[in-house]
C-alpha positions as CSV (number, residue, x, y, z in Angstrom):
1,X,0.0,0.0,0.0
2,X,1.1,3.4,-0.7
3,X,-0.4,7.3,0.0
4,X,-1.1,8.1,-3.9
5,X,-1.9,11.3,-3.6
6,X,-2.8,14.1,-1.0
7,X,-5.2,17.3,-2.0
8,X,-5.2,20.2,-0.2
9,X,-7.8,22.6,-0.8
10,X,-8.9,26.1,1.4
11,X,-11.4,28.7,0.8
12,X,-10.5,32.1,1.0
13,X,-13.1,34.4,1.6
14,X,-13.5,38.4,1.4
15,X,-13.2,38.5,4.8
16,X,-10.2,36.1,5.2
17,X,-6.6,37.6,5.7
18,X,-5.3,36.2,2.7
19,X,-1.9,37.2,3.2
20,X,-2.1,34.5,6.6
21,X,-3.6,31.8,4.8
22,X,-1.3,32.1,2.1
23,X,1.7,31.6,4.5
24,X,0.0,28.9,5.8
25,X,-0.2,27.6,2.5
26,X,3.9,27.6,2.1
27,X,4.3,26.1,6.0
28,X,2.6,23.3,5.0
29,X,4.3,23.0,1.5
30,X,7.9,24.3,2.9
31,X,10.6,22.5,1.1
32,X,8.5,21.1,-1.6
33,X,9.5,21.4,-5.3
34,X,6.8,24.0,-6.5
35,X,7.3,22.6,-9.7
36,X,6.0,18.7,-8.9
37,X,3.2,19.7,-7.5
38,X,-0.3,21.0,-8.9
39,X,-1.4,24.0,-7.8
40,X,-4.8,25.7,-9.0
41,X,-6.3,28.9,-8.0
42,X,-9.9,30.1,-9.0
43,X,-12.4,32.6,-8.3
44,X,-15.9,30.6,-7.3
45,X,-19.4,32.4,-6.1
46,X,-20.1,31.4,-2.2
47,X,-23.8,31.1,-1.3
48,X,-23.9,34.3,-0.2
49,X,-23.1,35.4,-3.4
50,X,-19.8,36.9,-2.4
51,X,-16.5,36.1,-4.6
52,X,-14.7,32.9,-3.1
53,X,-11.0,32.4,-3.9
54,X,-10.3,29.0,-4.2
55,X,-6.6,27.3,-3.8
56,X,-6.6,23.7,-4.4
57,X,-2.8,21.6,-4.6
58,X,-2.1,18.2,-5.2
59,X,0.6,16.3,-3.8
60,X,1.4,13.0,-6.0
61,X,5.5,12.4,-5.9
62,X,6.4,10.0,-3.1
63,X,9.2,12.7,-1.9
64,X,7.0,15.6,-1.9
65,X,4.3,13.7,0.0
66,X,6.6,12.6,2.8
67,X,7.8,16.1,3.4
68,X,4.6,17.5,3.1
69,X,3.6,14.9,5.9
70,X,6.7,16.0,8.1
71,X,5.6,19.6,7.9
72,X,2.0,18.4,9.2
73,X,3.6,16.4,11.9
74,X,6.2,19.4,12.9
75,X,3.0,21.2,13.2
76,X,1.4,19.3,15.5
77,X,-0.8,16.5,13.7
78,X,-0.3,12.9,15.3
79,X,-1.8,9.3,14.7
80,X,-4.4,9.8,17.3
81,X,-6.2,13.3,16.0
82,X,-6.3,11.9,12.7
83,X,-8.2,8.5,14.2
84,X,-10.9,10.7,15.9
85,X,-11.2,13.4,13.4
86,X,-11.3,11.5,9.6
87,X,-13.9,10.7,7.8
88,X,-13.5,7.6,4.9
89,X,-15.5,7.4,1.7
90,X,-16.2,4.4,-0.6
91,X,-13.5,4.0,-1.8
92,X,-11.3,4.3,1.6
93,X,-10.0,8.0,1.0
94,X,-9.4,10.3,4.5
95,X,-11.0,13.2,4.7
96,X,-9.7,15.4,7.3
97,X,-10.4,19.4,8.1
98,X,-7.4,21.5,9.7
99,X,-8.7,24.3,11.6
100,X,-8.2,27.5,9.5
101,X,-8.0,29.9,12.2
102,X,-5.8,27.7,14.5
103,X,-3.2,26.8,11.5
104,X,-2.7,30.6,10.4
105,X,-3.0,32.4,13.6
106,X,-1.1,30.1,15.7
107,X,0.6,27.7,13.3
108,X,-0.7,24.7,14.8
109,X,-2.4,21.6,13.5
110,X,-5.4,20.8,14.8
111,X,-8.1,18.3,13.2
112,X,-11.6,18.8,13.9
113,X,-15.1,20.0,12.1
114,X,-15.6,23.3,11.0
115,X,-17.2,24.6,7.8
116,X,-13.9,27.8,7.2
117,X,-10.8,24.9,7.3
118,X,-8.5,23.5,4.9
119,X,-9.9,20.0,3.3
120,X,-7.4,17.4,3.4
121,X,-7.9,14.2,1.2
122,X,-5.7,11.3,1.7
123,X,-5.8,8.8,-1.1
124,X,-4.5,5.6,-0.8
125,X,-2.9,2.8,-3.6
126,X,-4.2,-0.6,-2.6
127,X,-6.7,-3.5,-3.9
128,X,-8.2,-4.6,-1.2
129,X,-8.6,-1.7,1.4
130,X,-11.4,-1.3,4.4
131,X,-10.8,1.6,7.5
132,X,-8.3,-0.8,9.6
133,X,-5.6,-2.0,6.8
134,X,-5.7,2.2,5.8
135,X,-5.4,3.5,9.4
136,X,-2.8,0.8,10.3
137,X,-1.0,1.4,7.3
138,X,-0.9,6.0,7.9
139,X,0.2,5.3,11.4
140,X,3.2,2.8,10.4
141,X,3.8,5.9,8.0
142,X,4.1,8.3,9.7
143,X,5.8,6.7,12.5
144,X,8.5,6.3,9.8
145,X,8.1,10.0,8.5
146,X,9.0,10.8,11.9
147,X,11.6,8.7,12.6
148,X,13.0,9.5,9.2
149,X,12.4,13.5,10.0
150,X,14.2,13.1,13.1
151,X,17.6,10.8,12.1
152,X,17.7,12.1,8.1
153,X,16.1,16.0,8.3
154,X,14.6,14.7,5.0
C-alpha cells in the first residue's frame, strides 16, 4: 500500500486575511518542489453570493508527500487526532479538516469539524482496502516519516 496522492484545498473568503492563509499555505508546502506539485487557484461564487477564492494543490511524488507529511507532523498533527477526526469514503479515501483559524494564527495543526478549514484528502494505492488496513498502514507511516524527519532531516 502506498499514499497516492494528497489534496489540499482552502477557501478564501473576502473577509479572510489572505496574506495568513497564504503563508500557511507555504508552512505546510515548505521544502516542496513548487514545480512537482499541482497548484490551481480560481475565483468561485459562495452562497452568499460573495466572490470565493479558491486554492486547491495536489501532492502525488512520493518525496514531496513525505515532506509535506513532516511539515504536518512538525505542526502538531499525530496518529491519534487523525483516528478521531477522519472521515472515509467508498473507496477508503481520509478526509480530514485543519482548523483554518488555529493553523494561520497560531501555526498549529489541529483536526476537527468546521465549515472555514483546509480539506485534506488522503488517497490511498491498494486493492483490497477497508478503514483498519488504511489507518494501520498512515500510522506505520508516519511513525517512519518521523523517525525519518528526526535521524535524516529529509
Amino acid at each position: 500500500m502506498k499514499i497516492s496522492f494528497v489534496l489540499l484545498r482552502v477557501n478564501i473568503h473576502e473577509w479572510d486575511d489572505k496574506n495568513k492563509i497564504l503563508n500557511a499555505i507555504d508552512l505546510l508546502l515548505k521544502d516542496i518542489d513548487r514545480k512537482k506539485i499541482e497548484i490551481n487557484n480560481y475565483k468561485d461564487k459562495g452562497l452568499i453570493s460573495n466572490i470565493i477564492e479558491v486554492y486547491e494543490i495536489k501532492i502525488n511524488k512520493k518525496n514531496s508527500i513525505d515532506i509535506f507529511f513532516r511539515n504536518l507532523i512538525s505542526l502538531g498533527l499525530n496518529f491519534e487526532d487523525i483516528k478521531n477526526n477522519c472521515n472515509f469514503d467508498e473507496n477508503y479515501n481520509i478526509y480530514l479538516r485543519i482548523d483554518k483559524d488555529e493553523l494561520t494564527l497560531n501555526k498549529i495543526i489541529k483536526l476537527h469539524y468546521t465549515e472555514d478549514s483546509f480539506l485534506l484528502k488522503i488517497s490511498f494505492d491498494h486493492y483490497k482496502k477497508d478503514k483498519e488496513i488504511v489507518l494501520n498502514y498512515l500510522r506505520e507511516y508516519l511513525e517512519n516519516i518521523n523517525k525519518k524527519f528526526l535521524y535524516n532531516n529529509i
